[in-house]
C-alpha positions as CSV (number, residue, x, y, z in Angstrom):
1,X,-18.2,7.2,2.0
2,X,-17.4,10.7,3.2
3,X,-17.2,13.5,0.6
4,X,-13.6,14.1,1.1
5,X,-12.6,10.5,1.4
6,X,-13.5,9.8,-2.3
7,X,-12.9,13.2,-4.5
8,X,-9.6,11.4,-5.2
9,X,-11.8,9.0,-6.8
10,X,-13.8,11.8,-8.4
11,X,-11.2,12.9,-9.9
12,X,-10.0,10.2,-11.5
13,X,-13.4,8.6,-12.8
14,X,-14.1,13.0,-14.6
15,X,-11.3,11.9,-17.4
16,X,-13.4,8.3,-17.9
17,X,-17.2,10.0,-18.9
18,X,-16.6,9.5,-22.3
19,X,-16.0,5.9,-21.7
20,X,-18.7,6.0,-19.1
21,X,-20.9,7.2,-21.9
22,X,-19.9,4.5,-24.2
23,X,-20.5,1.8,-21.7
24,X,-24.0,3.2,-20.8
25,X,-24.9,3.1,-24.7
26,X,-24.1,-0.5,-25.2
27,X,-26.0,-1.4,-22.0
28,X,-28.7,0.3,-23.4
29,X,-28.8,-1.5,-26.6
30,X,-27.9,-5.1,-24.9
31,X,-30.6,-4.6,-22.9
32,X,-32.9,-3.8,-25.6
33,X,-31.6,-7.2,-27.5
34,X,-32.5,-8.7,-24.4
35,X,-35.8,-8.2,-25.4
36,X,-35.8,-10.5,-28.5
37,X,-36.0,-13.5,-26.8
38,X,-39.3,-13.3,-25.0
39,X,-40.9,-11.4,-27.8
40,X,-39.9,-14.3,-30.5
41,X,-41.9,-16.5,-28.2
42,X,-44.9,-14.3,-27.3
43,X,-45.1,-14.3,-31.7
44,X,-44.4,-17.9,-31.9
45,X,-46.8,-19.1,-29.4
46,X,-49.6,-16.5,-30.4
47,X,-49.3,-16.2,-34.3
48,X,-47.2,-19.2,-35.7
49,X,-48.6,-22.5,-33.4
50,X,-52.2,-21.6,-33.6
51,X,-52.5,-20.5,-37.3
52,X,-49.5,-22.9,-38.6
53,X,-47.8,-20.1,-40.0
54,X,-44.6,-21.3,-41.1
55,X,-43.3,-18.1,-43.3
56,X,-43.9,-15.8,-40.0
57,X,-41.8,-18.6,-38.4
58,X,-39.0,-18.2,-40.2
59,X,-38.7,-14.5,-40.7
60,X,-38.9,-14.6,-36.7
61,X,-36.2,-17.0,-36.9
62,X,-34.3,-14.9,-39.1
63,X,-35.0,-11.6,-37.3
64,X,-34.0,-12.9,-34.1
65,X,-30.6,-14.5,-35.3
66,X,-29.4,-11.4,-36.3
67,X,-30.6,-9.8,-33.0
68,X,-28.5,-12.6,-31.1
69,X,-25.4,-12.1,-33.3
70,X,-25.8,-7.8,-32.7
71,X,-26.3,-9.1,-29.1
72,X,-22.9,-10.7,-29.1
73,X,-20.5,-7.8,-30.9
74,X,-21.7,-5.5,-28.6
75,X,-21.0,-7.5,-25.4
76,X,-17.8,-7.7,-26.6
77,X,-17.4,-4.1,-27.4
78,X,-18.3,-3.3,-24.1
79,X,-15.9,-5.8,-22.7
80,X,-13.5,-3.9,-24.4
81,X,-14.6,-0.8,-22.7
82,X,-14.2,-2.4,-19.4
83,X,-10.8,-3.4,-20.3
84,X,-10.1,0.0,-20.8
85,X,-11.6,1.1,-17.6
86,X,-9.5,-1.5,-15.6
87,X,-6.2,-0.5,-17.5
88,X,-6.3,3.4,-16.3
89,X,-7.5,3.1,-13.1
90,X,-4.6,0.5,-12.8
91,X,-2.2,3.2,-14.6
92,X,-3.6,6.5,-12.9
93,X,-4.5,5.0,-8.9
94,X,-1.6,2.7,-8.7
95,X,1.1,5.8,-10.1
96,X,-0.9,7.8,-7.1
97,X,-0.7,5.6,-4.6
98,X,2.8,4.5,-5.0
99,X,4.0,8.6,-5.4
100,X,1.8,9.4,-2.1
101,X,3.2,6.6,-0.1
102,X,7.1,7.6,-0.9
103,X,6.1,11.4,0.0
104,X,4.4,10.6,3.6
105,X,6.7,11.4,6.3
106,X,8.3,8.5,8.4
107,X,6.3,9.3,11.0
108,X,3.2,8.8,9.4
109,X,4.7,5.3,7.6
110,X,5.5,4.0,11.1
111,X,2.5,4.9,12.8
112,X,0.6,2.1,10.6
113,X,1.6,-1.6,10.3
114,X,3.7,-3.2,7.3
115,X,0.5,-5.0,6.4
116,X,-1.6,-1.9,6.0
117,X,0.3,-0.5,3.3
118,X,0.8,-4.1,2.0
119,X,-3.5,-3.8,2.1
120,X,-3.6,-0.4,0.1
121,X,-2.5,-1.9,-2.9
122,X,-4.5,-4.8,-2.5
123,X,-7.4,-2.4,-2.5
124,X,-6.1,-0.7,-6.0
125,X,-7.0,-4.1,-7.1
126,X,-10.3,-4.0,-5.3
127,X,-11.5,-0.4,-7.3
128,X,-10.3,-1.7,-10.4
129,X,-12.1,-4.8,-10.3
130,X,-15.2,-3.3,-9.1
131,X,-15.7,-0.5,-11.2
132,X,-14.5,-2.5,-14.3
133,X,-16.5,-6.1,-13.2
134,X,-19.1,-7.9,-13.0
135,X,-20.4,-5.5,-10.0
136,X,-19.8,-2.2,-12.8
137,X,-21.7,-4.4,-15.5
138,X,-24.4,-4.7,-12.8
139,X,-24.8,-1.2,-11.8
140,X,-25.1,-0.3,-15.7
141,X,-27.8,-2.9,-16.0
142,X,-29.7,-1.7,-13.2
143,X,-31.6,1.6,-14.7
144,X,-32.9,-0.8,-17.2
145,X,-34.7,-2.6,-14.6
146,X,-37.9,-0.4,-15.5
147,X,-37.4,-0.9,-19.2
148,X,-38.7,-4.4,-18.2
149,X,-41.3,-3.2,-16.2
150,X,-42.6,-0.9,-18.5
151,X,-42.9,-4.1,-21.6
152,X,-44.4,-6.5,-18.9
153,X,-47.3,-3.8,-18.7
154,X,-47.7,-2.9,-22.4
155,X,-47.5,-6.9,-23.2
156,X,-49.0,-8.6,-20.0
157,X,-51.1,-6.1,-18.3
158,X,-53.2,-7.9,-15.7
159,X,-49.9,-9.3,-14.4
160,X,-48.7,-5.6,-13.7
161,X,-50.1,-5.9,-9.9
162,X,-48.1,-9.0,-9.3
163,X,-44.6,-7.6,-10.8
164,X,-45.3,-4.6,-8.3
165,X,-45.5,-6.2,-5.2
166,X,-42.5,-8.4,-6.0
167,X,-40.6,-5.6,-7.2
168,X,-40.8,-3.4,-3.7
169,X,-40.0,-7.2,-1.9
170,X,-36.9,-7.6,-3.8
171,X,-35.7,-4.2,-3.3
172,X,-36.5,-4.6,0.5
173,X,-34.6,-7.9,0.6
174,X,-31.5,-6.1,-1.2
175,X,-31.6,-3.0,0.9
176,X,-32.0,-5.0,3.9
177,X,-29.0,-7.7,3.1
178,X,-26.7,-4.8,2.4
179,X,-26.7,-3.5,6.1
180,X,-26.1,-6.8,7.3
181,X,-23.5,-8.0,5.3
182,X,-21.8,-4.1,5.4
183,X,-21.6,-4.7,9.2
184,X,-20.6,-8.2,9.5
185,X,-18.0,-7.3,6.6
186,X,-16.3,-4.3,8.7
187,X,-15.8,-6.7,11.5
188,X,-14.5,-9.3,9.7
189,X,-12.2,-6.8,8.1
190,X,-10.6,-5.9,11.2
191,X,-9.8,-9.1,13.0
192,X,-8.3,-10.5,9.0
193,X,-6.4,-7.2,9.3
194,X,-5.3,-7.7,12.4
195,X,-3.8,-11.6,11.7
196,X,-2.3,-10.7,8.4
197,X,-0.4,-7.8,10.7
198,X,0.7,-10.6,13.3
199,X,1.9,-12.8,10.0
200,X,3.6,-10.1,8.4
201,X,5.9,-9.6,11.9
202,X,6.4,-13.2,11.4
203,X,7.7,-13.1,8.0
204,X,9.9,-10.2,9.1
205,X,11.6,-11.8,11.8
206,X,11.6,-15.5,10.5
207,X,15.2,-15.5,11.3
208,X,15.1,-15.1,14.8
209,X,11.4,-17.0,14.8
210,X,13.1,-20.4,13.7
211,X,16.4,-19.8,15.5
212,X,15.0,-18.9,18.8
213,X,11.9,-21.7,18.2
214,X,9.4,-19.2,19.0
215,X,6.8,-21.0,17.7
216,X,5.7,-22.2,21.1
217,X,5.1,-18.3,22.5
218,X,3.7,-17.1,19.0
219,X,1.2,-20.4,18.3
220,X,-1.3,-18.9,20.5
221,X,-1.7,-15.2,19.1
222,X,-2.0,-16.9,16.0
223,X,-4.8,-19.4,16.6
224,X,-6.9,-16.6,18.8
225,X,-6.8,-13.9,15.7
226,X,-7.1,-17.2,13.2
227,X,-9.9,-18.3,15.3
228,X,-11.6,-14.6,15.1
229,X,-11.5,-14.3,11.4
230,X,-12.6,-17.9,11.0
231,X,-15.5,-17.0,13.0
232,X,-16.5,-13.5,11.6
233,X,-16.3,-15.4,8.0
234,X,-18.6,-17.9,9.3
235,X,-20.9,-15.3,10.1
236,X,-20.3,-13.2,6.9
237,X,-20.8,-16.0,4.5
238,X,-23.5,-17.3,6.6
239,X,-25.7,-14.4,6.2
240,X,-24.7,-13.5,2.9
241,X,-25.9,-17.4,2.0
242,X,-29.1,-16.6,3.9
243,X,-30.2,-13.7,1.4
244,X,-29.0,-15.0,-1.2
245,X,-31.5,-18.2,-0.5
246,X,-33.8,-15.9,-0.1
247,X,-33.5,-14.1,-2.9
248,X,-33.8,-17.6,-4.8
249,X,-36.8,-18.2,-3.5
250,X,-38.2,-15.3,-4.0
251,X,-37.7,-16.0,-8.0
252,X,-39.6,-19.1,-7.7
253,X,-42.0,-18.3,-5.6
254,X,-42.4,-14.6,-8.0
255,X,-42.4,-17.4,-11.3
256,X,-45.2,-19.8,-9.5
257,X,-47.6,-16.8,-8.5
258,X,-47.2,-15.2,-12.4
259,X,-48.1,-18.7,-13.9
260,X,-51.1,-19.0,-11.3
261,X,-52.6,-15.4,-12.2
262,X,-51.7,-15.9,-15.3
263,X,-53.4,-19.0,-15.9
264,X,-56.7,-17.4,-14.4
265,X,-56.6,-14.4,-16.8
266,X,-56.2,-16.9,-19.6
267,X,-58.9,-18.9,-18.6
268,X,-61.0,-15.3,-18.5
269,X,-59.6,-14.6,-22.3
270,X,-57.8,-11.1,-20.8
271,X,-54.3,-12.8,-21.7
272,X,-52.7,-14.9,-23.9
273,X,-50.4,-17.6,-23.8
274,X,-47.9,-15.7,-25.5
275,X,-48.2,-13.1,-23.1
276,X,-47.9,-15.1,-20.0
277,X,-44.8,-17.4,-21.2
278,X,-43.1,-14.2,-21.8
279,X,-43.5,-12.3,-19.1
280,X,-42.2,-15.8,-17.3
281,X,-39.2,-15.0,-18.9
282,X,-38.5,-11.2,-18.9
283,X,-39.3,-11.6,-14.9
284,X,-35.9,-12.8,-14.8
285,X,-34.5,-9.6,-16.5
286,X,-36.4,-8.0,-13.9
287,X,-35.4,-9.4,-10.7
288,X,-32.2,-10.8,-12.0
289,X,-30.0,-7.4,-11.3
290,X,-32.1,-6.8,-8.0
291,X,-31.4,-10.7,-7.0
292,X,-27.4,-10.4,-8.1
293,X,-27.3,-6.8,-6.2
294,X,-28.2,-9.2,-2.9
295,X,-25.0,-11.2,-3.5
296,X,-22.9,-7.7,-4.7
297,X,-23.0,-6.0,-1.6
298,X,-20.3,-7.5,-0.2
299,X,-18.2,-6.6,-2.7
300,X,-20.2,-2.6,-2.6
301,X,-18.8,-3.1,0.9
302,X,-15.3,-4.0,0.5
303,X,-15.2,-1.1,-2.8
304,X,-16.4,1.5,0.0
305,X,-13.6,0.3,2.9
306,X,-11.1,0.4,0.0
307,X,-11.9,3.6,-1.1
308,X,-12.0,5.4,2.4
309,X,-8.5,3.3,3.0
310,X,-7.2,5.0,0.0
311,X,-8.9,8.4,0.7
312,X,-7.3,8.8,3.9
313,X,-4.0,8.1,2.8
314,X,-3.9,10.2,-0.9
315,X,-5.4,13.5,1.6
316,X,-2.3,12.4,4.3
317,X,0.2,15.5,4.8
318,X,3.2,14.6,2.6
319,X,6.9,15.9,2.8
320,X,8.1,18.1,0.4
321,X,8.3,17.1,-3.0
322,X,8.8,20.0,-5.2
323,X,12.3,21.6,-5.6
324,X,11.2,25.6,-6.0
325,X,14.9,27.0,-5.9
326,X,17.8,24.6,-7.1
327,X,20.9,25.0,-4.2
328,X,24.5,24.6,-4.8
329,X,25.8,22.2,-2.4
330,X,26.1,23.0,1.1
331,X,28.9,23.3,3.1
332,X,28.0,20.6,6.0
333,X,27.5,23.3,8.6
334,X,24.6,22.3,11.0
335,X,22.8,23.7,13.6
336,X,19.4,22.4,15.9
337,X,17.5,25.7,17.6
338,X,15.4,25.1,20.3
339,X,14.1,21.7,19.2
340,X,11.8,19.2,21.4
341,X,10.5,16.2,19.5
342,X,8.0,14.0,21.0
343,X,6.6,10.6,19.6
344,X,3.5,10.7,21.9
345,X,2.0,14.3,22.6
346,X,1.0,12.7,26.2
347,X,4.3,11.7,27.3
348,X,7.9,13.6,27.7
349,X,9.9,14.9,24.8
350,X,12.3,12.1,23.4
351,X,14.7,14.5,22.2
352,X,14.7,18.3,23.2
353,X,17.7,20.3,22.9
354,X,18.1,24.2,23.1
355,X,21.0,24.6,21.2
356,X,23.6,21.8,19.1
357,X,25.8,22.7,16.6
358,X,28.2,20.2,13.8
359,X,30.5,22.0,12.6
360,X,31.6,21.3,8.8
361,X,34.2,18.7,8.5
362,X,36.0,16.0,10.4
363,X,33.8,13.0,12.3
364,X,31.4,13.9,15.0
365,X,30.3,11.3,17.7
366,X,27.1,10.7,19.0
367,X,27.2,9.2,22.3
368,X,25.1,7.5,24.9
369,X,22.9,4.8,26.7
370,X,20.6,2.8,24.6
371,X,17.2,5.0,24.4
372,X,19.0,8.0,24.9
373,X,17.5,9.7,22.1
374,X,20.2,8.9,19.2
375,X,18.7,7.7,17.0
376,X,15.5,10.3,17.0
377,X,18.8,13.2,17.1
378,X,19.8,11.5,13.3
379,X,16.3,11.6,11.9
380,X,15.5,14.9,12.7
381,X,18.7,15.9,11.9
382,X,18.1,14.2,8.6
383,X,14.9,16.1,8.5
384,X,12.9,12.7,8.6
385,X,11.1,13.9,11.7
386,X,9.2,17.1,11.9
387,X,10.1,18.5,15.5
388,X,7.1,19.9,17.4
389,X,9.0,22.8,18.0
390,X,12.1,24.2,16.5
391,X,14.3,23.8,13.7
392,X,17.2,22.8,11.8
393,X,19.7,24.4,10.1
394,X,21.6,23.6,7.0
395,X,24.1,26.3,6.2
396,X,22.2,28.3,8.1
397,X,19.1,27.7,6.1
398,X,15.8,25.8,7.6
399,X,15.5,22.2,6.3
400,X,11.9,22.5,6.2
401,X,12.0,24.3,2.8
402,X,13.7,21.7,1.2
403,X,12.8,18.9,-1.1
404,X,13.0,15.5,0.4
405,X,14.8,14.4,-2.6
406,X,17.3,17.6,-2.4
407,X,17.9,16.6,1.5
408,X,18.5,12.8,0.5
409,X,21.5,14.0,-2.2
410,X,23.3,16.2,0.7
411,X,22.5,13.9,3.7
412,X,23.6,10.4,2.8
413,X,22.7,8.0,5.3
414,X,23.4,4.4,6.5
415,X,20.9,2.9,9.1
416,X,22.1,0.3,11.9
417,X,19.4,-2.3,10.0
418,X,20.7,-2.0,6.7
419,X,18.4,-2.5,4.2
420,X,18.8,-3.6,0.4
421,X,16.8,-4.8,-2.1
422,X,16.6,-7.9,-4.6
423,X,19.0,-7.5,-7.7
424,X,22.4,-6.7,-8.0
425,X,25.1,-5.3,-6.1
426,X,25.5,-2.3,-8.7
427,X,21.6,-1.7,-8.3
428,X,21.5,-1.5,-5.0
429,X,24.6,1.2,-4.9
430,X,23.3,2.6,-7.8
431,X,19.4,3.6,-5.8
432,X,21.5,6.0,-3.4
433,X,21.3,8.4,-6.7
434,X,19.4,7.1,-9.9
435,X,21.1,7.7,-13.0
436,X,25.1,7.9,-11.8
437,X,28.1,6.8,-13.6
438,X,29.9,3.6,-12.8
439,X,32.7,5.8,-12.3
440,X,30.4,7.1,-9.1
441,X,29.4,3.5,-7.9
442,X,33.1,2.6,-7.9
443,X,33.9,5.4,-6.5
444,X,31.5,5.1,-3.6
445,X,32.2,1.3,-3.1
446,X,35.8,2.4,-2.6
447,X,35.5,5.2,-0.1
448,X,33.3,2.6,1.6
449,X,35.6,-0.1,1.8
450,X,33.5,-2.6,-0.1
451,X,35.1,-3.1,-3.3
452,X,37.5,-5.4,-2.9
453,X,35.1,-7.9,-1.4
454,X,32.6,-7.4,-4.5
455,X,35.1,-7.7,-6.8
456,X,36.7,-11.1,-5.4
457,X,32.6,-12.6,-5.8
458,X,32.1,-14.6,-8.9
459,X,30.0,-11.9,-10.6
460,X,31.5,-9.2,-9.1
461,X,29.0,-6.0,-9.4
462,X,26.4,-7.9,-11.0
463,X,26.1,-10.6,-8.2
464,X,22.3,-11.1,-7.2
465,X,22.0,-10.0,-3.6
466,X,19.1,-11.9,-2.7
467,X,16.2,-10.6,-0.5
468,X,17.2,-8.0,1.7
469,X,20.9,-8.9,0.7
470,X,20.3,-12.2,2.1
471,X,23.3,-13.9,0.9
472,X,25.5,-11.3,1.9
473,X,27.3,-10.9,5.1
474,X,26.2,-8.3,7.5
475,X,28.8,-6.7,7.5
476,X,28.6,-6.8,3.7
477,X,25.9,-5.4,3.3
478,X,26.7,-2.8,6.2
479,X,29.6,-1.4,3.5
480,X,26.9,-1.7,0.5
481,X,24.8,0.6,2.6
482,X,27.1,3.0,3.5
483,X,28.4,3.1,-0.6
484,X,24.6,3.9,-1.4
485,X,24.8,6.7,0.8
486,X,28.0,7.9,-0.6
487,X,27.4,7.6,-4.5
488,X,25.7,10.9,-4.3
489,X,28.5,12.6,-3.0
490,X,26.8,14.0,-0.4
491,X,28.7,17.1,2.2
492,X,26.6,15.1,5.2
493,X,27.2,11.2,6.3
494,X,25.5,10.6,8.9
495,X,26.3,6.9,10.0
496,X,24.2,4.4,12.7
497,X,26.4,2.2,14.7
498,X,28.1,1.5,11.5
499,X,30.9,-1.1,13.1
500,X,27.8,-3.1,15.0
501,X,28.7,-5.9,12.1
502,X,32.0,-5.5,12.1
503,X,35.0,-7.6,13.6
504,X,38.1,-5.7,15.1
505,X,39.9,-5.5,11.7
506,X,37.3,-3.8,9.8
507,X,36.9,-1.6,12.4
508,X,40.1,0.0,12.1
509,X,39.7,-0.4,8.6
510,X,36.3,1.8,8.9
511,X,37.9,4.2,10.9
512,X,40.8,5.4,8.6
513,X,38.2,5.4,6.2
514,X,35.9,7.9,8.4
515,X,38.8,9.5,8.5
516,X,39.4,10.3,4.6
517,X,36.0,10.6,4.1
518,X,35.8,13.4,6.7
519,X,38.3,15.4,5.0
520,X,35.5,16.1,2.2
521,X,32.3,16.3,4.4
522,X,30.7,16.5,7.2
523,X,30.5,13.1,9.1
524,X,28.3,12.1,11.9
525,X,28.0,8.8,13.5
526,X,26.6,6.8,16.6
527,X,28.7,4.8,17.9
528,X,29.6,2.6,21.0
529,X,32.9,1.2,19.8
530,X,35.8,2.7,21.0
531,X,38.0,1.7,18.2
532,X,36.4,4.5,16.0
533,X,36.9,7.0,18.6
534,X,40.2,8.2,18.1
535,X,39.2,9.4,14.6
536,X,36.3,11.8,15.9
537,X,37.0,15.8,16.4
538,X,33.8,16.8,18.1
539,X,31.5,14.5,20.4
540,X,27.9,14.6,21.5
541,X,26.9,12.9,24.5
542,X,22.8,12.0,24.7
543,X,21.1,11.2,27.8
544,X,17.4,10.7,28.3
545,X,16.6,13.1,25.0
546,X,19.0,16.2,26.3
547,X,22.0,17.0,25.9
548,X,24.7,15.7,28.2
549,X,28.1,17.3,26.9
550,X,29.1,18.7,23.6
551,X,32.4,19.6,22.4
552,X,35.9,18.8,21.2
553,X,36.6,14.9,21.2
554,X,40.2,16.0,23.1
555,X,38.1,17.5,26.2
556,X,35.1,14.9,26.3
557,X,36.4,12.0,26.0
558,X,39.0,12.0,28.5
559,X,35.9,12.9,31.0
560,X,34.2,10.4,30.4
561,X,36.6,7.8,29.9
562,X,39.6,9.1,31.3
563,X,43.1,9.8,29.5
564,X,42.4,8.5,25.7
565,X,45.0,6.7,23.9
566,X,46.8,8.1,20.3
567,X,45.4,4.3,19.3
568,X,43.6,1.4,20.7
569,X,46.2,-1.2,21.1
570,X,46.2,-4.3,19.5
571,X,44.7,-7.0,20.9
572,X,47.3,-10.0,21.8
573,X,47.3,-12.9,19.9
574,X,44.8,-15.3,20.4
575,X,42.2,-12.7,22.4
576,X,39.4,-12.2,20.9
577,X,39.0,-8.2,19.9
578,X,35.8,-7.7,22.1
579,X,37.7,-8.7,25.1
580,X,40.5,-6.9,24.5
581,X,39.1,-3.6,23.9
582,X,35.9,-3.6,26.3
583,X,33.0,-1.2,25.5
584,X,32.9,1.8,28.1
585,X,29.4,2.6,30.1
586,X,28.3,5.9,28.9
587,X,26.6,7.9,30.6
């Protein structure tokens, strides 16, 4: 682990040294109650068997009961301490993680996959578990390996050679097993990351998977990246089983050469029985923590990818959090400078514009071609892209120096994919800004046009939505967006194709609601349909990123679609709206 990838961790392990401490101490005296056990029978098989000493045996017994019941309280003190290890890394790294991941900018949330932000809070659970385990208990335990060393010399000298040798092969083993499992480990990481990625675009677009039976196309991708992660666990666990064999044979083969020396220096009167049996036995205190650290590394390995995971992402750039200056609320007045805004440095600008101004009030339309650059204008008009160069201007002040929080209560948006959240049809109005009134939410379901429909449902506002408003219409939820972007109040609306759900009627209905709305703020939409285009003032026509034509709706439009209508006309009866009101080719 890089330095900088894990001072996050650094910093939050400082608060913990006390606890460190605390867990260090009862390691400490557990290990030193470990060494009851082969002591009692080193006594009993030297000084009770061969002199019948039946008082020694039972102030042995007595002494060593009392050990084994100190032995127990503080295990579980120190599981207790562990407890409260897991509990505030929980607390402190998921808090950090979750505040982090809100702060990034889109750009930096899109350039990964759903699944590895999914994976970063997997890996919360993979620092917690590890430095409040079995792996934690093990790296405590470790330093006391040489506590054992040093009583096998003072108690069983002329075994001291063997212990030796064994010692530097099981340290060799672990070293070695380590870098091979760290490797195979990293490259079974990647292809598992690279499935769960392919299954979490499945889950997103199950819809269209099962409707459109794509199954057939998908099957494949899925049984090659199945197929690799199948194989690279193979591998993993198959050389993680080989040294941990090993390291089982080692033990036995380490317990059969101590009995045979042994035996020989007890035959030579330079050791007793005593002596030997218990060395037998604290030769498993010994090379137990060096034998378990074979099988750990794995888990060393995926503690070390989760905390470089996490390091990258706590030491990402991050928007603008803090609000230094509180700002009445802007007029609506905006204005883009010289901006280019490209989402690969090697290829063309996607949007770059020398000069586009909304002026406050009334609707404003963004036209043009599908990848014209629309979408990218309302995001970093939004200030949810950073242009490369450039600015934009808020009431003549730079976005840039604004909160993200401040920018999200004067620029309410509403997204062409709408998306809301499990609960209830007041929560989900109610995120646009935490801590409103009902007064607002009806308020904002009314300007939006939604009210009436939640109101005729069974529980009204407190109707469950379902995932992702799932048993709502689209065009539902459509409204329930656009009422979450308007509970704020906000002097900006900037709208996505917000009729794309929306039959003729509610079109019209939309657009005399634009149309109040607009009286209050500024309003900017993309749009295709023509119904809503009587109701703009100003229009912006996009092609290929630049700017096309800008200006009054009255001196556009009729350009590009010739003389415009006071009012779409009604479709006749029994024609469907779409083909009575035809979409026009923009350029």
């Amino acid at each position: 682990m890089s330095a900088d990838k894990r001072a996050w961790l650094v910093e939050i392990l400082e608060p913990l040294r006390p606890v460190v401490r605390e867990l260090l101490t009862a390691s400490l005296f557990i290990n030193l109650m470990a060494l009851a056990s082969p002591i009692f029978v080193m006594q009993v098989y030297d000084r009770v068997i061969g002199h019948s000493a039946m008082e020694t045996l039972k102030g042995l017994v007595i002494g060593v009961a009392l050990l084994v019941l100190f032995d127990f309280v503080l295990k579980q003190s120190r599981g207790r301490v562990m407890q409260t290890v897991a509990l505030r890394i929980d607390v402190e790294v998921g808090t950090r993680l979750f505040d982090k991941i809100m702060a990034l900018p889109l750009r930096t949330l899109e350039a990964k996959p759903a699944a590895f932000w999914q994976q970063l809070f997997r890996d919360v659970d993979t620092v917690r578990n590890t430095l409040s385990g079995p792996t934690a208990v093990l790296a405590a335990d470790l330093p006391f390996v040489l506590l054992f060393l040093g009583v096998i010399f003072i108690i069983g000298r002329p075994l001291a050679a063997v212990f030796l040798i064994m010692f530097v092969v099981f340290l060799f083993l672990a070293w070695r097993s380590g870098k091979a499992l760290n490797d195979s480990g990293a490259k079974e990481k990647n292809v598992t990351a690279a499935r769960d990625a392919l299954v979490a675009e499945i889950v997103a677009g199950r819809g269209t998977v099962k409707a459109a039976a794509l199954d057939r196309a998908i099957r494949p991708m899925w049984e090659e990246r199945q197929a690799g992660a199948i194989e690279h666990a193979i591998h993993r666990g198959a050389t993680a089983d080989g040294y941990v064999n090993l390291g089982a044979e080692l033990t036995q083969f380490t317990s059969i050469m101590l009995t045979t020396v042994g035996a020989i220096f007890i035959i030579d009167h330079e050791l007793t029985m005593g002596a030997l049996v218990a060395c037998n036995m604290l030769s498993s205190r010994l090379y137990g923590p060096i034998n378990q650290l074979v099988g750990a590394w794995r888990t060393l390995a995926g503690f070390r990818q989760a905390v470089d995971r996490l390091g990258e992402t706590l030491g990402a750039e991050e928007d603008r959090t803090a609000v230094t200056l509180r700002h009445g609320r802007p007029n609506g007045h905006l204005l883009l400078e010289e901006i280019s805004f490209s989402y690969d440095p090697q290829r063309a600008p996607a949007v770059e514009l020398d000069r586009l101004e909304f002026r406050s009030g009334g609707v404003t339309a963004v036209l043009g071609k599908n990848g014209s650059g629309k979408t990218t204008l309302l995001k970093l008009i939004l200030g949810l892209y950073k242009p490369s160069k450039g600015r934009v201007l808020l009431d003549s002040a730079d976005i840039q120096q604004f909160a993200r929080g401040e920018l999200a209560q004067w620029m309410g948006y509403a997204p062409q994919e709408c998306v809301l959240f499990n609960g209830t049809v007041k929560d989900n109005i109610a995120h646009g800004a935490p801590g409103c009134s009902d007064e607002m939410i009806l308020a904002a379901a009314q300007a939006a046009g939604v009210h009436n429909a939640v109101i005729d449902l069974p529980d009204g506002y407190a109707t469950q939505i379902g995932e992702a408003g799932s048993r709502l219409s689209a065009g539902q939820r459509q409204r329930i967006g656009i009422a979450r972007a308007l509970v704020a109040d906000p002097p900006v609306l900037v709208l996505d194709e917000p009729s794309a759900s929306l039959d003729r009627q509610a079109e019209e209905d939309l657009r005399g609601m634009l149309g109040e709305l607009a009286k209050a703020r500024t309003v900017i939409i993309v749009t295709q349909s023509p119904v809503l285009l009587p109701v703009c003032r100003d229009v912006v026509v996009m092609d290929k990123g630049r700017l096309a034509a800008a200006g009054p709706a009255a001196e556009i439009l009729p350009r590009l679609f010739g003389p415009r209508p006071a009012s779409p006309p009604r479709p006749p009866a029994g024609v469907p709206a779409a083909a009575a009101a035809p979409v026009p080719a923009v350029p």
